[in-house]
Backbone as ProteinMPNN parsed JSONL, in Angstrom:
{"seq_chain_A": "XXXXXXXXXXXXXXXXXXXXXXXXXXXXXXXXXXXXXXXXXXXXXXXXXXXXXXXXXXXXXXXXXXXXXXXXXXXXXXXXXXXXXXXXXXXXXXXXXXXXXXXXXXXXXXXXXXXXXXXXXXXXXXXXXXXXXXXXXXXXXXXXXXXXXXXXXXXXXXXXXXXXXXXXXXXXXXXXXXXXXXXXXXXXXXX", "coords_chain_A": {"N_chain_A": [[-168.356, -102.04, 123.024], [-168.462, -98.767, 122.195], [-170.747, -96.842, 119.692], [-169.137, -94.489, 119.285], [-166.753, -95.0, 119.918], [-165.807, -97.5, 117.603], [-166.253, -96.068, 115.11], [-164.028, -94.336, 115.267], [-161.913, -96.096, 115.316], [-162.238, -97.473, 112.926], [-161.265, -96.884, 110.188], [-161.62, -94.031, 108.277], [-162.221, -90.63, 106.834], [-163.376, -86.758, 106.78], [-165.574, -85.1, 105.123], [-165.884, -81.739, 103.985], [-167.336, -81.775, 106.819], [-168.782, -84.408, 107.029], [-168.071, -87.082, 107.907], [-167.138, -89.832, 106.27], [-166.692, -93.464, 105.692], [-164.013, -95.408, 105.265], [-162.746, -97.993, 102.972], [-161.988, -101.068, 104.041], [-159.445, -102.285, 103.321], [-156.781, -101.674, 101.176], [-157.027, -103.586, 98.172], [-154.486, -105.825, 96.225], [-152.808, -104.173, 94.212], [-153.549, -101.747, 94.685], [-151.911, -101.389, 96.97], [-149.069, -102.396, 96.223], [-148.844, -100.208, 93.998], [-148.654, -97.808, 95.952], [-146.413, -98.788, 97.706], [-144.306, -99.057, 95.74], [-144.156, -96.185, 95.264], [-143.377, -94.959, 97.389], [-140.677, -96.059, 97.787], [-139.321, -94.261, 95.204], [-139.986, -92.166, 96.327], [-138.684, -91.5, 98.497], [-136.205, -92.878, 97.77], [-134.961, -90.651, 96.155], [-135.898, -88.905, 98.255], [-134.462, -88.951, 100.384], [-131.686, -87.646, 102.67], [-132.986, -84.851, 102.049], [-134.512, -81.973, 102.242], [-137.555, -82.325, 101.724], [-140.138, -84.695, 103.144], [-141.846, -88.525, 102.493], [-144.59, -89.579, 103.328], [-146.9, -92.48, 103.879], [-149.762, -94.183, 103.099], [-152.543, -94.412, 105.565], [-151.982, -92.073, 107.252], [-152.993, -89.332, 108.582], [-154.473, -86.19, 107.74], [-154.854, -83.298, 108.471], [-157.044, -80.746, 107.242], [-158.368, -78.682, 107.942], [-161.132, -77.741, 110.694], [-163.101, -79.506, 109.547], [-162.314, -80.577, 107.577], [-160.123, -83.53, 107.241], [-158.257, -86.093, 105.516], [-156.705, -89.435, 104.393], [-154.15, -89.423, 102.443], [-153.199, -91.722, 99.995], [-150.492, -91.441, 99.569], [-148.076, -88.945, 99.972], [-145.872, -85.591, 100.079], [-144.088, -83.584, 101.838], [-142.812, -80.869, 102.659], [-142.468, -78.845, 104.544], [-142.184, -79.497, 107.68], [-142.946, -78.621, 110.018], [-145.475, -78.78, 110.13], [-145.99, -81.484, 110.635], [-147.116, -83.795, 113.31], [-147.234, -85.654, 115.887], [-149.255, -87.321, 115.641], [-150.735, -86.847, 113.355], [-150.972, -85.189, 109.758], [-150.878, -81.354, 110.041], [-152.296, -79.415, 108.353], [-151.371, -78.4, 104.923], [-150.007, -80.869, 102.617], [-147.474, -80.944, 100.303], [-147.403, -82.444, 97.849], [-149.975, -84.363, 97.122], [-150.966, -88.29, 96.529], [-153.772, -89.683, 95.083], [-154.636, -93.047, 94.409], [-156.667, -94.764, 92.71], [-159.913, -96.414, 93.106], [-163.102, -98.711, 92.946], [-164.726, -97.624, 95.005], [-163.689, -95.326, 95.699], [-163.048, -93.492, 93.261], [-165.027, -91.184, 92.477], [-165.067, -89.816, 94.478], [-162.116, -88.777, 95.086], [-161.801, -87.794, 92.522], [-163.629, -85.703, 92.849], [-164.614, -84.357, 95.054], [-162.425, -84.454, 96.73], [-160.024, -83.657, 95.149], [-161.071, -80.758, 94.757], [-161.059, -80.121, 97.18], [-158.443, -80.256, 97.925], [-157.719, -78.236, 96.513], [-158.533, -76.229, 97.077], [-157.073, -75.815, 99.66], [-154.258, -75.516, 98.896], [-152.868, -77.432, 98.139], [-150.178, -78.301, 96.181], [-149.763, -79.791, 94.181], [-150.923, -82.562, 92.516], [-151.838, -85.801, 91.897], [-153.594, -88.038, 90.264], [-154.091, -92.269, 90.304], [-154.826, -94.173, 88.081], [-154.844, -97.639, 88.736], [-156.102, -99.554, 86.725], [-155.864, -98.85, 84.487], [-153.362, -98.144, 84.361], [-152.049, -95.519, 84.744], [-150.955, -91.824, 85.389], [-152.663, -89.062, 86.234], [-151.421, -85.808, 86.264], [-151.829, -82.998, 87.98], [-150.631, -79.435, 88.362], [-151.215, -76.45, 90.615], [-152.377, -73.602, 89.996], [-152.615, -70.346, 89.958], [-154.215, -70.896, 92.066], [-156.357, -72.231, 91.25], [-156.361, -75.724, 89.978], [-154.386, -77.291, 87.186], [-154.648, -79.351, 84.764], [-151.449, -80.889, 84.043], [-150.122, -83.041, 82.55], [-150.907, -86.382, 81.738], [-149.649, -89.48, 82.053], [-148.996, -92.519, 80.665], [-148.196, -96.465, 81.332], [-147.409, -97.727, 78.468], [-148.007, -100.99, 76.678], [-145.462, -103.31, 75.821], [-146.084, -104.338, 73.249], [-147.989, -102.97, 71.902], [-145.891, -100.612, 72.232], [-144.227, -100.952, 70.244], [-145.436, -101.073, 67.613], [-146.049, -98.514, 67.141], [-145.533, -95.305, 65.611], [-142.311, -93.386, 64.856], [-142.897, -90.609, 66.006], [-145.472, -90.756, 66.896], [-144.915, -92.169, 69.41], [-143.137, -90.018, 69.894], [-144.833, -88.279, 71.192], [-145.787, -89.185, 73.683], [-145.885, -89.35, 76.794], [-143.901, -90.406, 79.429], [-141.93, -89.926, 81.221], [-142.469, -88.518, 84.696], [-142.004, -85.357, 86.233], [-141.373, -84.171, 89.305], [-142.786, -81.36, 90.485], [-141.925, -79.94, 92.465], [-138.973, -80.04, 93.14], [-136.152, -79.574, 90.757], [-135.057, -81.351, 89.115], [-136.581, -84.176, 90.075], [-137.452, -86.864, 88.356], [-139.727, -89.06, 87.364], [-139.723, -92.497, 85.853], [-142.689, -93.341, 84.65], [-143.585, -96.033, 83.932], [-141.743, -97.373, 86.257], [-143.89, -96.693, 88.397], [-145.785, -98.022, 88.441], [-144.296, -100.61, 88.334], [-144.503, -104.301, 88.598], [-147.004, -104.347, 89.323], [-149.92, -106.243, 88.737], [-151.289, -107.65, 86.026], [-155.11, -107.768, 85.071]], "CA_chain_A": [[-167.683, -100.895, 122.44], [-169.845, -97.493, 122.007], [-170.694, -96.562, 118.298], [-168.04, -93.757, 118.694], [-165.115, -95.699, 119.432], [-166.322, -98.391, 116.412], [-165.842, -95.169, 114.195], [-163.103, -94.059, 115.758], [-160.904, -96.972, 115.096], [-162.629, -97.757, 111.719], [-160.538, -96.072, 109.041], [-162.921, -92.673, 108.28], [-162.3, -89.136, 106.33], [-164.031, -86.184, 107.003], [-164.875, -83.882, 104.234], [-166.868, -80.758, 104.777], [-167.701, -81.983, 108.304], [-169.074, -85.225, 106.776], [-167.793, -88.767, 107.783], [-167.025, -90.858, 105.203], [-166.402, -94.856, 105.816], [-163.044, -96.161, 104.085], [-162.577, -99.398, 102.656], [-161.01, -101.885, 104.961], [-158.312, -102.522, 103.359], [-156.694, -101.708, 99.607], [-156.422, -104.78, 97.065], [-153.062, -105.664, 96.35], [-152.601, -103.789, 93.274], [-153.237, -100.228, 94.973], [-150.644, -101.87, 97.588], [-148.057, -102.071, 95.2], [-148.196, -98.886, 93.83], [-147.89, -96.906, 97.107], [-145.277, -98.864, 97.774], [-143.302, -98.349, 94.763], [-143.975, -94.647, 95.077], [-142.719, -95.035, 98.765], [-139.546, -96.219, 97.395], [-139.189, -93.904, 94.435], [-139.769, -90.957, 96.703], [-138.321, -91.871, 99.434], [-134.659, -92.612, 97.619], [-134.802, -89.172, 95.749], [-136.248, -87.45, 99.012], [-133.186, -88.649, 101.012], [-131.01, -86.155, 102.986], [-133.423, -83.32, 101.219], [-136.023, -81.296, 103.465], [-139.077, -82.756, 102.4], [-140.232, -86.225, 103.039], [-142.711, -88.669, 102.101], [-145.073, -90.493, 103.87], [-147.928, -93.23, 103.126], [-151.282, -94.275, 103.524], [-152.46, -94.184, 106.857], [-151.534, -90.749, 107.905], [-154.131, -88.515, 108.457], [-154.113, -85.02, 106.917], [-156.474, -82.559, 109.333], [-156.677, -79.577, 106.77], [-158.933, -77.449, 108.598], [-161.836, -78.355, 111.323], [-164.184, -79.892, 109.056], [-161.661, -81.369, 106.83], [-159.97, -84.632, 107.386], [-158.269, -87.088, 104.634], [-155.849, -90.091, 104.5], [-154.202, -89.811, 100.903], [-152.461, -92.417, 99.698], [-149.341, -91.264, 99.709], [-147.686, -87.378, 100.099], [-144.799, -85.092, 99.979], [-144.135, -82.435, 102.969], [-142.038, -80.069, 102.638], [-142.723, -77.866, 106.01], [-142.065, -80.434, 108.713], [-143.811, -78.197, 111.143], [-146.945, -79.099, 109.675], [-146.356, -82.828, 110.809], [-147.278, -84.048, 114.602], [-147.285, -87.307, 116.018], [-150.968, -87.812, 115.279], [-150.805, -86.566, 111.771], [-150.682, -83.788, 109.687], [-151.694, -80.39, 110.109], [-151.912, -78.653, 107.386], [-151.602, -79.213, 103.267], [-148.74, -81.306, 101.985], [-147.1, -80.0, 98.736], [-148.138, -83.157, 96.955], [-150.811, -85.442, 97.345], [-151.567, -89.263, 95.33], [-154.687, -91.006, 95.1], [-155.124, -94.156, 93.497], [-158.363, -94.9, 92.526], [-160.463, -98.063, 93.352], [-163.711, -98.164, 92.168], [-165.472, -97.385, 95.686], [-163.362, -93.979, 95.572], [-162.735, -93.088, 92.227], [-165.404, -90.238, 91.862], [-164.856, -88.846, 95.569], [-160.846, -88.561, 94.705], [-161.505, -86.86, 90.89], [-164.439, -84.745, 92.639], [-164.624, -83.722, 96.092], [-161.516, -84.506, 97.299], [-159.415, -82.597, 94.049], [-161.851, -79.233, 95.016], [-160.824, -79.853, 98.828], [-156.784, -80.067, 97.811], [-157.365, -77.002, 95.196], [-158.959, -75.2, 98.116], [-156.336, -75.575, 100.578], [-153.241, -75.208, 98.255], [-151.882, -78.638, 97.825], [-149.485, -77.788, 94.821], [-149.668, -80.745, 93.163], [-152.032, -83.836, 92.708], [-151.643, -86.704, 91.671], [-154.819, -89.71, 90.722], [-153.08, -92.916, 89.323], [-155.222, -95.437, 88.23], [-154.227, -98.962, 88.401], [-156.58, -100.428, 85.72], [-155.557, -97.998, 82.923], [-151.67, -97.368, 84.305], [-152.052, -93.962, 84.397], [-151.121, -91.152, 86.107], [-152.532, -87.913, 85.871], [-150.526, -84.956, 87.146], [-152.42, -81.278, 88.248], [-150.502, -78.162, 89.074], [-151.809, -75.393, 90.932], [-151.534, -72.162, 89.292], [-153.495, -69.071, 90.268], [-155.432, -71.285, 93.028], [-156.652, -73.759, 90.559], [-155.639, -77.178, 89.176], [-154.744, -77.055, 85.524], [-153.991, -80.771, 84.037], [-149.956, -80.97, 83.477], [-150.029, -83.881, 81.975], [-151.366, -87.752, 81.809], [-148.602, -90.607, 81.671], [-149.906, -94.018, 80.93], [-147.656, -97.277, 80.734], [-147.61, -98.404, 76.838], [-147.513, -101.878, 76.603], [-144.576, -103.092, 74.902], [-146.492, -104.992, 71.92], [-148.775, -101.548, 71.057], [-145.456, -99.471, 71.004], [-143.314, -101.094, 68.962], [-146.008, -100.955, 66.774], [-146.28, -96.795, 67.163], [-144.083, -94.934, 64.65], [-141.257, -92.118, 66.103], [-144.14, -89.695, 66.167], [-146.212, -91.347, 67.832], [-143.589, -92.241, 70.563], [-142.387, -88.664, 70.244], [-145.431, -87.641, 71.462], [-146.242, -89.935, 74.746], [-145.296, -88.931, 77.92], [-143.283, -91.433, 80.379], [-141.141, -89.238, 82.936], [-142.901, -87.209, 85.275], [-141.521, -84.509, 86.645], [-142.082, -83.959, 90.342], [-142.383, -79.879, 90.564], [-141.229, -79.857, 94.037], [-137.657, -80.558, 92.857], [-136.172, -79.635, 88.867], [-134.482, -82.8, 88.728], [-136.55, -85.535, 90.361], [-137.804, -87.624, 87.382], [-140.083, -90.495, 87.856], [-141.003, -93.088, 85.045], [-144.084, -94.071, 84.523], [-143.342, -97.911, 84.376], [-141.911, -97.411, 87.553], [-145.155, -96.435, 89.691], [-146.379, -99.714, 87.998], [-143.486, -102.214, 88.157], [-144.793, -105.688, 89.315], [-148.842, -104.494, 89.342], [-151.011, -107.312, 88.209], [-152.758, -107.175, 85.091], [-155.673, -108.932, 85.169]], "C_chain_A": [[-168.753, -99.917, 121.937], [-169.723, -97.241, 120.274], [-169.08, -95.183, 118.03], [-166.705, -94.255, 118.537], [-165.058, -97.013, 118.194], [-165.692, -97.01, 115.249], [-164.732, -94.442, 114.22], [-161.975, -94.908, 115.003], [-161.042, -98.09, 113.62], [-161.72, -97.097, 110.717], [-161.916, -94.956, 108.303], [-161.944, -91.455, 107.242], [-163.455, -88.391, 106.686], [-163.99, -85.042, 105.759], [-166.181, -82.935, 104.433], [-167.943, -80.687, 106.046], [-168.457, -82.981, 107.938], [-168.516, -86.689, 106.952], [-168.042, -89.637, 106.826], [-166.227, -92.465, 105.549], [-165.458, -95.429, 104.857], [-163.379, -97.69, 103.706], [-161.744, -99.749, 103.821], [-159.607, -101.545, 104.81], [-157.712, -101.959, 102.028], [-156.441, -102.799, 99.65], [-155.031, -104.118, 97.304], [-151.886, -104.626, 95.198], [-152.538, -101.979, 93.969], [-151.761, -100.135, 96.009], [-149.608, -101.233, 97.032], [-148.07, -100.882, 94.864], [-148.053, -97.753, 94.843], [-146.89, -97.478, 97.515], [-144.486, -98.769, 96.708], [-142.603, -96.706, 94.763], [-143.637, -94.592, 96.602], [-140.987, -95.215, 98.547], [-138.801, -95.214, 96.702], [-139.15, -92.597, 95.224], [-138.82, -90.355, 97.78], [-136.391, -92.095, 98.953], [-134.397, -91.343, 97.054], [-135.002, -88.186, 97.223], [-134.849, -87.39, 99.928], [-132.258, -87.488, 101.485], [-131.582, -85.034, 102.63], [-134.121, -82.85, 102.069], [-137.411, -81.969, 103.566], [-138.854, -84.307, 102.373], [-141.858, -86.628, 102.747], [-143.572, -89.359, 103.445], [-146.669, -91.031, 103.205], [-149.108, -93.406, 103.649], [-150.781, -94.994, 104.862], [-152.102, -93.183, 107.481], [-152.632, -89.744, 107.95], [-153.814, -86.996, 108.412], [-155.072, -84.264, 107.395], [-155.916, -80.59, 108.584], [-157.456, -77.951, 107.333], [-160.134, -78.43, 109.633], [-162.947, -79.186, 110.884], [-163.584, -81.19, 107.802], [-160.358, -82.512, 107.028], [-159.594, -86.052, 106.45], [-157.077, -88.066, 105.195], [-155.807, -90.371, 102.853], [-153.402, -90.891, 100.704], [-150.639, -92.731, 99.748], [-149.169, -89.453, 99.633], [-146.647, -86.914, 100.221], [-144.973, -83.723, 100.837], [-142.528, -82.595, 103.003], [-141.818, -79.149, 104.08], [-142.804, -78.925, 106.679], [-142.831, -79.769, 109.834], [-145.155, -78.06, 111.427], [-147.404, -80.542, 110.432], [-146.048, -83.113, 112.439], [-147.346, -85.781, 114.087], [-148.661, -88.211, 115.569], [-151.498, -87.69, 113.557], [-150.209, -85.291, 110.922], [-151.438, -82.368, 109.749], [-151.335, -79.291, 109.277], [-151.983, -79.148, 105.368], [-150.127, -79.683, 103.034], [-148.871, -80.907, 100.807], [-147.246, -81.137, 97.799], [-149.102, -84.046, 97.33], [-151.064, -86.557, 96.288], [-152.275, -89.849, 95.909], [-154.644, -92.104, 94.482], [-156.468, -95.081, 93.785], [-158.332, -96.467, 92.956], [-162.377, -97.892, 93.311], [-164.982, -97.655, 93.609], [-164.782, -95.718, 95.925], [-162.922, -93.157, 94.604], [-163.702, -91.51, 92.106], [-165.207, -89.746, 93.396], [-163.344, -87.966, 94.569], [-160.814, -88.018, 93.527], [-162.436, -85.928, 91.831], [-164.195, -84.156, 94.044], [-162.968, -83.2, 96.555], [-160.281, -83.183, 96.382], [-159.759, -81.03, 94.501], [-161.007, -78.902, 96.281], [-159.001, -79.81, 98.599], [-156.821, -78.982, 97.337], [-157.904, -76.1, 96.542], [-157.893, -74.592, 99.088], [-154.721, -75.376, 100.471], [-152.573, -76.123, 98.428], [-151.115, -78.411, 96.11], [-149.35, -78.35, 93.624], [-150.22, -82.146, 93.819], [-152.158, -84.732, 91.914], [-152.764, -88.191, 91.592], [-153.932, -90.582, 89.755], [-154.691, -93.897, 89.665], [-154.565, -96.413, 87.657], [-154.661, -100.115, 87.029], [-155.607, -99.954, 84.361], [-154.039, -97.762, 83.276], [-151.248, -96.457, 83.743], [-151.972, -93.159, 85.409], [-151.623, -89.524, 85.813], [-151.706, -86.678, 87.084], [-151.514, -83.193, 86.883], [-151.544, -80.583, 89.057], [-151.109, -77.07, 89.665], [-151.431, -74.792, 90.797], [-152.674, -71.529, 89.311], [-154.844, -69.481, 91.267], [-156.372, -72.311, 92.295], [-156.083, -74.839, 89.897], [-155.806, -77.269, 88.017], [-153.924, -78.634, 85.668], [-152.393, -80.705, 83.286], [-149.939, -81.614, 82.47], [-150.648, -85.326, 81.912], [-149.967, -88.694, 81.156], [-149.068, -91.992, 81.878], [-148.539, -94.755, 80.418], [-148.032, -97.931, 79.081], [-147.218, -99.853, 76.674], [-146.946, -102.462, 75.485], [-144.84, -103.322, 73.422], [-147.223, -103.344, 71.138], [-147.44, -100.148, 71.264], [-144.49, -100.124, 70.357], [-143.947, -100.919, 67.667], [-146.184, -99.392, 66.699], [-144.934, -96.614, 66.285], [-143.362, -93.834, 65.493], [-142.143, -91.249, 66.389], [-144.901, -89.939, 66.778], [-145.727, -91.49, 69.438], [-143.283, -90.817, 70.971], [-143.494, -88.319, 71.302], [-145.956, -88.563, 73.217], [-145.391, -89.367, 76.064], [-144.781, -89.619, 78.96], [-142.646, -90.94, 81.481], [-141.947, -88.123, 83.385], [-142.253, -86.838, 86.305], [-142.165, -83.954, 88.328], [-141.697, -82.371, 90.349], [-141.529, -79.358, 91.678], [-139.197, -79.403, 93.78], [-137.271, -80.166, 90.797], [-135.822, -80.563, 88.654], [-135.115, -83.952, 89.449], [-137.636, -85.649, 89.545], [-138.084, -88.703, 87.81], [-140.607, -91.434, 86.418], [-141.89, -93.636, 84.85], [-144.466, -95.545, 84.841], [-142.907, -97.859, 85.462], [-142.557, -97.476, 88.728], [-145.87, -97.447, 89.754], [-145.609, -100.809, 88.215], [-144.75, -103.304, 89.269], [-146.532, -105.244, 89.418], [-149.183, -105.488, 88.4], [-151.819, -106.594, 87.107], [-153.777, -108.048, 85.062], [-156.346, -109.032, 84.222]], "O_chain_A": [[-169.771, -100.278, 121.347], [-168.664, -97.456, 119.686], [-168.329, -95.042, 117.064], [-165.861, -94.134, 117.649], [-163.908, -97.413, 118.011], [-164.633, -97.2, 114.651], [-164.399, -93.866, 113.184], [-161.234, -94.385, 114.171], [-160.344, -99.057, 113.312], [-161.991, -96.05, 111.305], [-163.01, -95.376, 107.924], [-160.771, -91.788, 107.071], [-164.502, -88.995, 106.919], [-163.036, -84.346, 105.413], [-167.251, -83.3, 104.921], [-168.914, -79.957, 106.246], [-169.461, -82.761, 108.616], [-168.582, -87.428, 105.969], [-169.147, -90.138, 106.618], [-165.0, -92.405, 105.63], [-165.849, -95.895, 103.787], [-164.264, -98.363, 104.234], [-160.998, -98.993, 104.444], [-158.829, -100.927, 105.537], [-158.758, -101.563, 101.512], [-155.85, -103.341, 100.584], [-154.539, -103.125, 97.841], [-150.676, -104.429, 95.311], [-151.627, -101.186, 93.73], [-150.866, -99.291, 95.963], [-149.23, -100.068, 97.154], [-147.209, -100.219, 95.442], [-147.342, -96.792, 94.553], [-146.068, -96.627, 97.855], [-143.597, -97.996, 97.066], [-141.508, -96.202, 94.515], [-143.842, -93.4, 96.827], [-140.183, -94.505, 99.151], [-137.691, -94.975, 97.176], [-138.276, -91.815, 94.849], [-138.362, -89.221, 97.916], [-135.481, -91.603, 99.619], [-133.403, -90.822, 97.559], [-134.484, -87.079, 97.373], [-134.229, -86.363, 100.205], [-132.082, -86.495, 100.78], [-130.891, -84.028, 102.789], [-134.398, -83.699, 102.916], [-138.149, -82.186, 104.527], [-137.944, -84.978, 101.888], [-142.814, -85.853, 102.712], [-142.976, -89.576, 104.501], [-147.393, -90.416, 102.421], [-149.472, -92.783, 104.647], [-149.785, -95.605, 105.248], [-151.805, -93.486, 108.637], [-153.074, -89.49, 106.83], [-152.861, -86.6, 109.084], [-156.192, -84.393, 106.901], [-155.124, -79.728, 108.963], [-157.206, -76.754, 107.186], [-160.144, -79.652, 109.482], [-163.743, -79.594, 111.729], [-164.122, -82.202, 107.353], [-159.325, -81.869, 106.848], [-160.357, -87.016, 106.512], [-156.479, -87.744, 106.221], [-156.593, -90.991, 102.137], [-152.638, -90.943, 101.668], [-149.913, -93.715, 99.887], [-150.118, -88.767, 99.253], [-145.903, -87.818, 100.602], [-145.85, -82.9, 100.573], [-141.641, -83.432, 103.171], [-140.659, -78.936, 104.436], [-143.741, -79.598, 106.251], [-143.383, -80.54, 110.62], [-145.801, -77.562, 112.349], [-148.552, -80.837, 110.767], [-144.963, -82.767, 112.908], [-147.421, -86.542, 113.123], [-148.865, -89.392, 115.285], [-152.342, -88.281, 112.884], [-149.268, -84.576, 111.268], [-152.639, -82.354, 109.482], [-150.414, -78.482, 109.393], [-152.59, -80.081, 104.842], [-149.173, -78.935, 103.249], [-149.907, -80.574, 100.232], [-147.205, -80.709, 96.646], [-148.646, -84.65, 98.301], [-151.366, -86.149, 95.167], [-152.034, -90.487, 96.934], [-154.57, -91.678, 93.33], [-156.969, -95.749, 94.69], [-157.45, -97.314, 93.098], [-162.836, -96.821, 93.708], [-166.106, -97.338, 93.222], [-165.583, -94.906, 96.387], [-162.401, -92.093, 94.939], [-163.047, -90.595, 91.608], [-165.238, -88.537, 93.166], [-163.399, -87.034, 93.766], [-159.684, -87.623, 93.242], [-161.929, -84.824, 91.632], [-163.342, -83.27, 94.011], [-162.491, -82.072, 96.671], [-159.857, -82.141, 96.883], [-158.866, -80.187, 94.591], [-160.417, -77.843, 96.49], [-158.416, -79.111, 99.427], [-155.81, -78.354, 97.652], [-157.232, -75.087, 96.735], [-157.742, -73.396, 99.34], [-153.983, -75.157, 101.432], [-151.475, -75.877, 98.928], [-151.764, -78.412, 95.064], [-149.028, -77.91, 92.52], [-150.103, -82.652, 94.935], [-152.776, -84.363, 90.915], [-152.825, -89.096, 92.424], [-153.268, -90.157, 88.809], [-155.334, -94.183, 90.675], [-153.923, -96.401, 86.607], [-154.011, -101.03, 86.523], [-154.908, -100.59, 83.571], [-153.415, -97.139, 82.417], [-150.497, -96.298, 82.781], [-152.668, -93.401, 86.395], [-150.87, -88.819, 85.14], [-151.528, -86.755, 88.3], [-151.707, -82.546, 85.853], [-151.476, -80.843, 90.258], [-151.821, -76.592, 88.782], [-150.249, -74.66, 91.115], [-153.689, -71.985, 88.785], [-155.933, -68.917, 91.37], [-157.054, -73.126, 92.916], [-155.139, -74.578, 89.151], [-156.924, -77.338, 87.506], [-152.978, -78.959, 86.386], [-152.263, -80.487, 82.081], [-149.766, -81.043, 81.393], [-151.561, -84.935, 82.639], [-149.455, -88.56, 80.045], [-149.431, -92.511, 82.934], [-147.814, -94.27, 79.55], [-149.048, -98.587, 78.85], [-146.009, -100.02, 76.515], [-147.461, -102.376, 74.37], [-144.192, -102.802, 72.513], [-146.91, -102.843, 70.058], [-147.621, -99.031, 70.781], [-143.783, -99.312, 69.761], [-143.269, -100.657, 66.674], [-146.726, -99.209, 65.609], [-143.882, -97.246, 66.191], [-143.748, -93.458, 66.6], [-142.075, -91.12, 67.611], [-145.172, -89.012, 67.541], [-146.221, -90.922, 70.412], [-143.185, -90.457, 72.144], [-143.032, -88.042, 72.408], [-146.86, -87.886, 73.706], [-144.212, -89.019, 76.0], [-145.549, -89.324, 79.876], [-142.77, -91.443, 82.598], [-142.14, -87.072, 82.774], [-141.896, -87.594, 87.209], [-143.269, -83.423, 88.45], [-140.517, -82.039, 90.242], [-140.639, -78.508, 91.66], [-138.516, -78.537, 94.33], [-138.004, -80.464, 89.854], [-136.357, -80.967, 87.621], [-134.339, -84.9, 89.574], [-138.633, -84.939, 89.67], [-137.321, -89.422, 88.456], [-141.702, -91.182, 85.915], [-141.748, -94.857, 84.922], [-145.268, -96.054, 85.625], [-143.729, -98.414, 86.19], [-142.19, -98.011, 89.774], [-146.5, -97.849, 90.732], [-146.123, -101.925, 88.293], [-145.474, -103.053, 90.233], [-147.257, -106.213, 89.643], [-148.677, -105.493, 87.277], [-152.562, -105.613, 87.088], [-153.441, -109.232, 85.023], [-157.013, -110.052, 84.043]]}, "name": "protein", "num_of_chains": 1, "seq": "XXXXXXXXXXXXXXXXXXXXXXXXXXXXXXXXXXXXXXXXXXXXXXXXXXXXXXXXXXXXXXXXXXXXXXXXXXXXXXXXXXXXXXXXXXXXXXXXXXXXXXXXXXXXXXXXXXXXXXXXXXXXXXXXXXXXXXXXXXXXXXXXXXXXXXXXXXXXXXXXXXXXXXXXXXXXXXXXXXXXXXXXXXXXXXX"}
């Protein structure tokens, strides 16, 4: 087999005309939460225009640029071919792992804010957290951060405390589809 078809059939990104080498495979923990959020988007997206789809899809945003996010939300179906997509989906989620954690906060974030992905999404699995970025005026301003609270540290929080935590996020796409937080997490492993 020639070195190109080895890279070829390797799992790859391309970001500013750079080849980048994925991980094999995700642990089971990033697993889980694309599938959850496969589920979660997937019964809200029902009968609606856009749909979701998951890792493994490749996202060819211009000739140099080249990702597979984790999961995504497309809205313009005429963006999506049999081979992938072409074009920016209106949301994108990473979930970190610690061989892509600073691509996915650094490069990758610049390369979505560049090409007008509307909304972005990094969840990490250690901390059960998601942060949420809108794009507004061509850059990504921080919406919000929603972390699972585990149940022992809030019963111990007073109403104020509570008042102030953030658990449903709001997919912009849609005014009414509400996701909670414990949800994107059910069944992840703590270790």
């Amino acid at each position: 087999m020639a070195m190109d078809d080895r890279l070829f059939k390797q799992r790859s990104e391309m970001i500013n005309g750079v080849t980048i080498m994925m991980s094999p495979r995700p642990v089971v923990n990033h697993n889980k939460i694309i599938v959850n959020l496969s589920i979660l988007f997937g019964v809200y997206l029902k009968g609606k225009r856009c749909i979701n789809l998951s890792d493994g899809v490749d996202v060819h945003l211009d000739e140099q640029n080249r990702v597979v996010p984790d999961s995504m939300i497309i809205c313009n179906r005429d963006i999506i071919k049999r081979d992938g997509v072409y074009g920016a989906p209106d949301l994108i989620v990473e979930v970190l792992s610690p061989s892509t954690a600073r691509r996915d906060r650094g490069d990758k974030k610049i390369l979505y804010e560049q090409h007008g992905v509307q909304e972005y999404w990094i969840i990490s699995p250690d901390e059960k957290s998601v942060e949420v970025y809108l794009l507004k005026d061509g850059k990504y301003e921080l919406d919000d951060v929603y972390t699972v609270i585990p149940d022992g540290d809030w019963e111990e929080m007073t109403e104020e405390e509570k008042s102030e935590v953030a658990l449903n996020l709001k997919v912009s796409l849609y005014d009414d589809f509400i996701i909670n937080v414990k949800d994107v997490f059910e069944n992840v492993i703590t270790y």
